[in-house]
C-alpha positions in Angstrom: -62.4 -14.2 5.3 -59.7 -16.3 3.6 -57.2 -17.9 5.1 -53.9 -16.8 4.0 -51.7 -19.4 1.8 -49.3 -21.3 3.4 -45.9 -21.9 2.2 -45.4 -23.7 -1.2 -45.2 -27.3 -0.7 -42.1 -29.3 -1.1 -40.9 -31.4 -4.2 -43.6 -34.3 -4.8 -42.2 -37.4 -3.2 -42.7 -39.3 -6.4 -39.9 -36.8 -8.4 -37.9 -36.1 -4.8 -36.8 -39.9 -4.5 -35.5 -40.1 -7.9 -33.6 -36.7 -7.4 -32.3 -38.0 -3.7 -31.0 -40.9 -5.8 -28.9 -38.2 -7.8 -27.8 -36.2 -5.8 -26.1 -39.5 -4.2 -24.7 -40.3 -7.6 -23.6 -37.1 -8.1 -21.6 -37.1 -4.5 -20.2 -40.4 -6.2 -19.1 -39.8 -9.2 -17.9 -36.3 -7.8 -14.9 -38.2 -5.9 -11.9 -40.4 -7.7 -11.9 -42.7 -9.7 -14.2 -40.7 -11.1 -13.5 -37.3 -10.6 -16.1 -35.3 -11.9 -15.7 -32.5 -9.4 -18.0 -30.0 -10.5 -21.0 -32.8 -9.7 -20.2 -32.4 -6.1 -22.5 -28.4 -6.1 -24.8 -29.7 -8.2 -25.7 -32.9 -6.1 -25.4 -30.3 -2.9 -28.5 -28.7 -4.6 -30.3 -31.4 -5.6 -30.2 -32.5 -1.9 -30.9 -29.4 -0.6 -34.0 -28.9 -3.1 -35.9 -32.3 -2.2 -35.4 -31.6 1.6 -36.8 -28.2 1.8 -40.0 -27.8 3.1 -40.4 -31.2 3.6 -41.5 -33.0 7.3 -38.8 -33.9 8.9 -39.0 -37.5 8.7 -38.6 -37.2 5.1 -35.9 -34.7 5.0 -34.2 -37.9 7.1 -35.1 -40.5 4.9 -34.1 -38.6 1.5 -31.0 -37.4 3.3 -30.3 -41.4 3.9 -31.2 -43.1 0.5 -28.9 -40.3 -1.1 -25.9 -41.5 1.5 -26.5 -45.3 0.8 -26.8 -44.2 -3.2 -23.1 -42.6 -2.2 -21.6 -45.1 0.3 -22.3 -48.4 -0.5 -20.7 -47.9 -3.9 -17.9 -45.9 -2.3 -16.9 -48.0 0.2 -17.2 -51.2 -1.7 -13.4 -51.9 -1.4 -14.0 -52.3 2.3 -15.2 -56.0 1.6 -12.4 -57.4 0.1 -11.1 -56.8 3.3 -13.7 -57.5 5.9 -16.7 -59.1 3.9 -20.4 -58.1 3.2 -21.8 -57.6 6.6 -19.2 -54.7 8.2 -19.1 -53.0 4.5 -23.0 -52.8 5.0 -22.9 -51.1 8.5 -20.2 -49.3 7.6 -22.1 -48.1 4.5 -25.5 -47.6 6.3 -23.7 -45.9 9.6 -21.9 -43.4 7.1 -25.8 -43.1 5.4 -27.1 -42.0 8.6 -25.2 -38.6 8.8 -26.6 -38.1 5.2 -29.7 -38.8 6.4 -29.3 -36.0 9.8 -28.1 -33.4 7.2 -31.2 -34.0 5.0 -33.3 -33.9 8.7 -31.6 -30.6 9.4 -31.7 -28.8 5.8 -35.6 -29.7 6.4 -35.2 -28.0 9.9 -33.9 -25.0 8.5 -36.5 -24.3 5.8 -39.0 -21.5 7.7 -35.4 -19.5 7.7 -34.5 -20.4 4.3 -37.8 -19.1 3.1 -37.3 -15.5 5.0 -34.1 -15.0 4.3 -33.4 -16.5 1.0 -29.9 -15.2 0.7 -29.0 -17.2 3.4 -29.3 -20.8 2.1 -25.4 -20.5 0.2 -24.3 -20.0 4.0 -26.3 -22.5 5.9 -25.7 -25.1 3.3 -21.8 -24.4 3.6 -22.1 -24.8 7.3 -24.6 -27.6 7.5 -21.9 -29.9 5.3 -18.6 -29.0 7.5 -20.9 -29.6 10.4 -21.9 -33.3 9.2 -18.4 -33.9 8.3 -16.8 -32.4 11.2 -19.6 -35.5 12.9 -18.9 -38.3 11.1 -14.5 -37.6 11.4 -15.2 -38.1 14.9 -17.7 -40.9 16.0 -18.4 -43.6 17.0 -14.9 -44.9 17.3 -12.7 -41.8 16.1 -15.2 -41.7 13.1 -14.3 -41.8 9.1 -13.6 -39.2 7.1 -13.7 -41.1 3.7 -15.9 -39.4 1.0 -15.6 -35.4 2.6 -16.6 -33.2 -0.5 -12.8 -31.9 0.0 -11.9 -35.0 -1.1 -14.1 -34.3 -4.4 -12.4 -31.3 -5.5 -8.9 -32.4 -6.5 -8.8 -31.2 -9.9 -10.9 -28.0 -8.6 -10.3 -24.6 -8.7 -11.9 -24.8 -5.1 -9.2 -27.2 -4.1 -6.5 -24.0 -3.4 -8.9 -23.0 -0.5 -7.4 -25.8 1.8 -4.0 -23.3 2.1 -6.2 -20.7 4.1 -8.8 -23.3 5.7 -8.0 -26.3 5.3 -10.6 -29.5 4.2 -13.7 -27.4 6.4 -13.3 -24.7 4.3 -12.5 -26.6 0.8 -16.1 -28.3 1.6 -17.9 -25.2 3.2 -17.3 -23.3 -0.7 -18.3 -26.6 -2.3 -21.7 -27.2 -0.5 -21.8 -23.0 -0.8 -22.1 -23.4 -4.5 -24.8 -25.9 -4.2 -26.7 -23.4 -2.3 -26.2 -20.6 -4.6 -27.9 -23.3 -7.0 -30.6 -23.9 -5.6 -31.9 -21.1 -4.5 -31.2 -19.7 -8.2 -33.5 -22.6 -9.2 -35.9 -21.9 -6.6 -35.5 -17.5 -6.8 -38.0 -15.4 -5.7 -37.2 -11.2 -6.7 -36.5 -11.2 -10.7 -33.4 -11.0 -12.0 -31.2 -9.0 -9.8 -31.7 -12.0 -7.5 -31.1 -14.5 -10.2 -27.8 -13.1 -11.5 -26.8 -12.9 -7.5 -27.1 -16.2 -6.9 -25.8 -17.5 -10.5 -22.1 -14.8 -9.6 -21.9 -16.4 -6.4 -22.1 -19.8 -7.6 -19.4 -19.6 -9.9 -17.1 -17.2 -7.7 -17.5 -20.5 -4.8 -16.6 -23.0 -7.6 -14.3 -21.3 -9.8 -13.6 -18.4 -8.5 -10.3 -20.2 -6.4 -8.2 -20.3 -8.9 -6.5 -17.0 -8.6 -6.3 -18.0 -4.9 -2.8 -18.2 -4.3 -1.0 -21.5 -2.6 2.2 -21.9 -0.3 5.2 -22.5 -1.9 7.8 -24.6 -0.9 11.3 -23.7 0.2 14.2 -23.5 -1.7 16.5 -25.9 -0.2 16.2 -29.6 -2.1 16.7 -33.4 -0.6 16.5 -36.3 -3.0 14.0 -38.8 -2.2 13.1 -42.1 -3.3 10.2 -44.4 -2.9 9.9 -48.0 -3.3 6.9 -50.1 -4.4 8.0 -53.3 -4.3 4.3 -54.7 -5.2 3.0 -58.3 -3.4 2.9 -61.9 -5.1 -1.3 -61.5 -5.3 -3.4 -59.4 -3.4 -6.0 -59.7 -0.8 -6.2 -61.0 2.7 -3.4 -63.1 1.6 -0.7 -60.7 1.9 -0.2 -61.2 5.3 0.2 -64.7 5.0 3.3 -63.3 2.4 5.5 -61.4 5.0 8.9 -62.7 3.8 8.0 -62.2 0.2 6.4 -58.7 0.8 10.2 -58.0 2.4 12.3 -59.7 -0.4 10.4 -57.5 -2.5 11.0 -54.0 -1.3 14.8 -55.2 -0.5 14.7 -56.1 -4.2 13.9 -52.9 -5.7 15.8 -50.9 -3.0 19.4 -53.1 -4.5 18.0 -52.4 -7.9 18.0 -48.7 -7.0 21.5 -48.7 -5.5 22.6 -50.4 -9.0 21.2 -47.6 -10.7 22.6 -44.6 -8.7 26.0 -47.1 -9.0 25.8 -46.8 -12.8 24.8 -42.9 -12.4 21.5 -43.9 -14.6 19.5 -41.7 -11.1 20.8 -39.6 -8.8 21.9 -40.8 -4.9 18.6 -40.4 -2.4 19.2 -38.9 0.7 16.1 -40.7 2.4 14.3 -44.0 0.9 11.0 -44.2 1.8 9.1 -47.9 2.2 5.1 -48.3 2.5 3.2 -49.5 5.3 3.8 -53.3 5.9 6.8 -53.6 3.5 8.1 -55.4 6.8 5.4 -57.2 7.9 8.1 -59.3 9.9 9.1 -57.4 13.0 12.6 -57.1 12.7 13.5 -55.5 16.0 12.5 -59.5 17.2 13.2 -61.3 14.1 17.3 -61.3 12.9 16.9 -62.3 9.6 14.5 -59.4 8.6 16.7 -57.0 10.3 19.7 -58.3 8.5 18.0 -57.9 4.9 16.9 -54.2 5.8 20.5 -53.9 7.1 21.2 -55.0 3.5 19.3 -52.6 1.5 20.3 -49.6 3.7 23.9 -50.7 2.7 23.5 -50.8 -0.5 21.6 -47.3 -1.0 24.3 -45.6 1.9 21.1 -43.9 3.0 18.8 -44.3 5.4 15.1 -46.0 4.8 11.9 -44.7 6.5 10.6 -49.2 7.1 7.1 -49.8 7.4 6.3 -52.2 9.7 4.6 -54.5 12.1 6.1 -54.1 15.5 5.0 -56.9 18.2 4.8 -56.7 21.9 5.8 -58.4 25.0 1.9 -59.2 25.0 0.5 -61.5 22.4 -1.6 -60.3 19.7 -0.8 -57.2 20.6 1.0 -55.4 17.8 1.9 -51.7 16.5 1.8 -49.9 13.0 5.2 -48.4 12.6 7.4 -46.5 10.6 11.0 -46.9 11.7 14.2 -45.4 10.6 16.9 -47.8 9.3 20.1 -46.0 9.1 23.0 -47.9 6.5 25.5 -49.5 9.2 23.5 -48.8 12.8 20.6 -50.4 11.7 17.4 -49.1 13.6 17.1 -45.8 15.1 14.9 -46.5 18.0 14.8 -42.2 18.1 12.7 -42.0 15.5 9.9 -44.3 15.5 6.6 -43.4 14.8 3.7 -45.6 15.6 0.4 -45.2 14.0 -2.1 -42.6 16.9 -5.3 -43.9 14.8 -6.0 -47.6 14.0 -9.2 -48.3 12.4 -11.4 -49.9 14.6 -12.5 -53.4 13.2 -9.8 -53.4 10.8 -7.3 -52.9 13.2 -7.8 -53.2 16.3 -11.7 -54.9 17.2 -14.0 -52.9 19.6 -16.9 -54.6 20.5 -15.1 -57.9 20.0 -17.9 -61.0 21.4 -20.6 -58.8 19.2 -18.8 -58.0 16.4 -18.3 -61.5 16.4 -21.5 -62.6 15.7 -21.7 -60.3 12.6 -18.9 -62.1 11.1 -16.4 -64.9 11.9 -13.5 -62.9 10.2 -13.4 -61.0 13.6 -10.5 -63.0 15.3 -8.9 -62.3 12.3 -8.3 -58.6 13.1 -5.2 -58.5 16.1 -5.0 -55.7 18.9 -3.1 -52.7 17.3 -2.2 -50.6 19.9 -2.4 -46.6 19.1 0.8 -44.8 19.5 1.0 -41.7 21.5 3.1 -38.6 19.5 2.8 -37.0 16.0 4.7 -38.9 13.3 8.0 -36.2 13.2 10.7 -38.5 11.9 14.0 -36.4 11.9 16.1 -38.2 8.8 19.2 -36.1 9.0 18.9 -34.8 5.7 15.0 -33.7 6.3 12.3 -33.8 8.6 9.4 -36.1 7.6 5.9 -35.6 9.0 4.8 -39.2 8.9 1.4 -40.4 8.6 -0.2 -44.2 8.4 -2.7 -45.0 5.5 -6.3 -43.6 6.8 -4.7 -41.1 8.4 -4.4 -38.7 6.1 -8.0 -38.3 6.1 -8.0 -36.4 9.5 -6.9 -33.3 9.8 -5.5 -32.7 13.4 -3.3 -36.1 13.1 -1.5 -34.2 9.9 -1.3 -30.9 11.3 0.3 -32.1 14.4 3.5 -33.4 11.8 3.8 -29.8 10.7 3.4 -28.1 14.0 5.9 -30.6 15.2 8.4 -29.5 12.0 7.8 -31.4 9.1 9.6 -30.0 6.1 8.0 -33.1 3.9 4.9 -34.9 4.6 4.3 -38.4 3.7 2.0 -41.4 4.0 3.0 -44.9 3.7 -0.1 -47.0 2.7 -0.9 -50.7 2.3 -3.2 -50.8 -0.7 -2.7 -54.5 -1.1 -6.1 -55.4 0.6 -8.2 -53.1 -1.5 -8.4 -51.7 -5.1 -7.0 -49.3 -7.1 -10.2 -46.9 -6.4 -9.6 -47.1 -2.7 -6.1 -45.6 -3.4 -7.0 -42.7 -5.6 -9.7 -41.8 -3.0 -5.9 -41.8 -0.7 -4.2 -40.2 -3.3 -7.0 -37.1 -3.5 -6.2 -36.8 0.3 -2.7 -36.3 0.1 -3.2 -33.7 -3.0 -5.5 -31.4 0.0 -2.9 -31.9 2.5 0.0 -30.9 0.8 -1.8 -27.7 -0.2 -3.4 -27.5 3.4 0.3 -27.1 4.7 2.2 -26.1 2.0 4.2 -29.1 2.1 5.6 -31.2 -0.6 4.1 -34.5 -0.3 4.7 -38.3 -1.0 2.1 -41.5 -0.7 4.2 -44.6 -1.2 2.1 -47.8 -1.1 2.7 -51.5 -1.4 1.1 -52.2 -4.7 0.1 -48.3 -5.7 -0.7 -45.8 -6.2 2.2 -43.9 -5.0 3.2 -40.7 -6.1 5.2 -37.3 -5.1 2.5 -34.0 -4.7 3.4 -30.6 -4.9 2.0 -28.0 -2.9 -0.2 -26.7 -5.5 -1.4 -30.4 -5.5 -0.5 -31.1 -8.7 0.5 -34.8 -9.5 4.0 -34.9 -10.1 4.7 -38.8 -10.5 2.2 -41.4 -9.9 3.3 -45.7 -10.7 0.5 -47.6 -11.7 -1.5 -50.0 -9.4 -0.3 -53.6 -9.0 2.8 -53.7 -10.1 6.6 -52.6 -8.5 7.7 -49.1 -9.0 10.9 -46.9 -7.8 10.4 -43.0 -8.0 13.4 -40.3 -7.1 12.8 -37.0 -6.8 14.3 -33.9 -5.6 11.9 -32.7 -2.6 11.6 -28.9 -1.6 12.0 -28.7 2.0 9.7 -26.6 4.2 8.4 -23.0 3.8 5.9 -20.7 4.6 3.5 -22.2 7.8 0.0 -21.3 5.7 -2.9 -19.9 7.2 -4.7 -23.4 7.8 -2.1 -24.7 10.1 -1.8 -21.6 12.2 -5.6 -21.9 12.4 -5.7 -25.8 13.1 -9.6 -26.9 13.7 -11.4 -22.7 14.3 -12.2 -22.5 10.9 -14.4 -25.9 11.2 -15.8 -25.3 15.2 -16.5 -21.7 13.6 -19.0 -23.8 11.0 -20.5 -25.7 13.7 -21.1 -22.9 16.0 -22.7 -21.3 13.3 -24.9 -24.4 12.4 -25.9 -25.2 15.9 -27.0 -21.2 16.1 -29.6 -21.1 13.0 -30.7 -24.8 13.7 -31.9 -22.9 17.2 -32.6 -19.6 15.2 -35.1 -21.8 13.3 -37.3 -22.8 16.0 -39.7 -19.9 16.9 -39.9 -19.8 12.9 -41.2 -23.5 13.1 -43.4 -22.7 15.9 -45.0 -19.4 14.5 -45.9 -21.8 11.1 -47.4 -24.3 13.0 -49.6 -21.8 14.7 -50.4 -20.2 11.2 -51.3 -23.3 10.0 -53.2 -24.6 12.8 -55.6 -21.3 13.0 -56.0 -21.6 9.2 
């Protein structure tokens, strides 16, 4: 009697490979500069497709070359700052959760096979479950390159108001699953035209979503640019001209409100390490910012370097600068996440024998409480560069009151690509929250956001820029910041669950196979 055939086999190796490597370019080219969006589903499915049915070893390995094919480009900007070596473990480290998604998609194939319908699901929840890994570890994780961050221009993008980023990326790795298992259909063409409605209801189907909408009550904002004399590494080594700079524009600002060319800003907003001079300890710095808050008769949100009573230890702040008081030691916010080995250096006597630009890197101490600065004419929810790639660090600005949100960034280390990759994050959160939004940066890109995430201003990158806007304040709390983090622990309960329900599936096909 004849055996009974075992399942199809899995994509030859020799054709997989090459299709890993695409499905990594896709995932690439998917996010800014780039912004082909509607790659991000179709590399999703090309993953998916060279995984399945494969041994598990090579679901991992497929799963990794794709997130090196996706990383090391991506992150490439992380070496003008730090160097060869930590861009490479950063790269390969951000790889390996790649590679355990590929490992698990494998896992997951027995119940794929059964229950075809399934795979749009289990895809959506296998993705927010690998992201919802690497935001938080080692080291408080990285966020950078989520397929929310993909989907600024998307249709898919208005789904952040009712789930936030987890549910953005669940619909987006959805759609990839609708595609694949259209390209790999079993049951004629009801099946087919099943899978092809749902894949275009998950990608385009969100644009009839409605967003938040801002209140009706208006504050006029500025931000300044004020650029740096050259970038890389040697910014910091620039600190009084940095300063001069944004103290510069701010005066040329206040000349043109004088001469009623712009209207008077309530708030001015500076980047991150526009002071790089502490000037709670340094007089002179203090007595320029005193200057500039004169001249604009407004108060200006300072980014800067605060030091401590312990050397080389130091904090990320944004401070409030009122005109004639000078600094409001009320509302300070110091940055809750530094990046570890940019930063602040775990690991210091190893890390430094992967690169002698370790001692480089000082102690930034983490602050304590959610960026609310209270203005007087708004509430900010501030944020600090990377930050606005994690999701409970902006929500807690909201929670906490924020009628505006904004991030002050130092781009003057990296490229312009790094800061579009920032930009696309500010874009999800201001729809996640319903917020308006700002990113003001050193050298650009900075921009206002509305809470559609539509791109209302954006300066260019490298050179100085001054933007005034009128800001709506507030509005309606959306559904993804009542829900916080349930939607994403709802994904990863669900992911953990059918990586389990998969097992006596794996079992009974070994058995089959082995009696055969």
């Amino acid at each position: 009697m004849t055996a009974p055939p075992g399942p199809p086999r899995p994509i030859r190796l020799r054709l997989a490979v090459p299709l890993a490597v695409l499905a990594g370019a896709g995932l690439l080219v998917a996010l800014p500069p780039y912004d082909l969006w509607w790659l991000a589903p179709v590399a999703v499915a090309l993953l998916a497709a060279v995984t399945h049915r494969r041994r598990l070893r090579g679901g991992l390995g497929l799963g990794f070359l794709a997130g090196l094919v996706l990383f090391v480009p991506l992150l490439d900007w992380t070496r003008l700052a730090a160097g060869w070596p930590p861009w490479m473990l950063l790269a390969f480290a951000q790889a390996g959760y790649l590679g355990l998604l590929g490992l698990a998609s494998a896992w997951l194939s027995p119940l794929v096979d059964r229950w075809r319908a399934l795979w749009p699901l289990l895809l959506g929840v296998l993705w927010v479950s690998q992201e919802a890994l690497r935001d938080r570890g080692p080291f408080g994780g990285f966020p950078w390159g989520r397929l929310a961050f993909s989907q600024g221009d998307a249709p898919a993008l208005r789904l952040a108001a009712y789930g936030g980023a987890p549910l953005v990326t669940f619909a987006v790795a959805a759609a990839g699953g609708a595609l694949v298992a259209l390209a790999w259909r079993r049951g004629g063409l009801p099946s087919a035209a099943g899978f092809a409605v749902a894949a275009a209801l998950l990608a385009v189907g969100p644009i009839g979503v409605p967003v938040a909408s801002a209140g009706s009550t208006t504050s006029t904002v500025a931000i300044v640019q004020g650029n740096v004399p050259r970038l890389g590494l040697d910014f910091n080594a620039q600190r009084r001209a940095v300063l001069d700079n944004h103290v510069a524009a701010t005066e040329r600002l206040a000349a043109d409100v004088a001469d009623g060319r712009v209207g008077k800003p309530a708030l001015v907003v500076w980047p991150e390490n526009a002071s790089d001079i502490d000037p709670l300890r340094n007089a002179d710095a203090a007595a320029e910012i005193s200057a500039a808050a004169a001249a604009i008769d407004a108060p200006i949100l300072v980014g800067t370097v605060l030091r401590t009573d312990t050397p080389g230890d130091i904090e990320n702040a944004g401070i409030l600068w009122q005109p004639g008081t000078g600094a409001d030691l009320n509302q300070v916010y110091v940055k809750r996440h530094p990046v570890p080995f940019a930063e602040y250096m775990p690991l210091r006597s190893v890390a430094r024998l992967v690169s002698d630009k370790v001692d480089l890197v000082a102690n930034m101490l983490a602050g304590d409480r959610p960026g609310v600065v209270d203005t007087g004419p708004l509430v900010l929810g501030d944020v600090i560069c990377f930050e606005v790639a994690y999701d409970g660090i902006v929500r807690d600005t909201v929670t906490g009151g924020a009628e505006v949100l904004a991030v002050q960034t130092n781009n003057a280390t990296f490229d312009e690509a790094e800061a579009r990759q920032q930009l696309a994050m500010v874009r999800l959160r201001a729809v996640e929250h319903g917020r308006e939004s700002l990113m003001v940066s050193t050298v650009g890109v900075s921009a206002f956001v509305g809470t559609a995430g539509d791109v209302q201003d954006a300066s260019g990158f490298n050179v100085g820029a001054v933007m005034v806007r009128d800001m709506r304040l507030g509005g309606a709390t959306t559904l993804a910041t009542r829900l916080g983090p349930w939607p994403e622990m709802a994904a990863v309960g669900s992911a953990v669950a059918a990586l389990a329900g998969a097992l006596p599936l794996r079992r009974r096909r070994r058995v089959t196979t082995d009696e055969a």
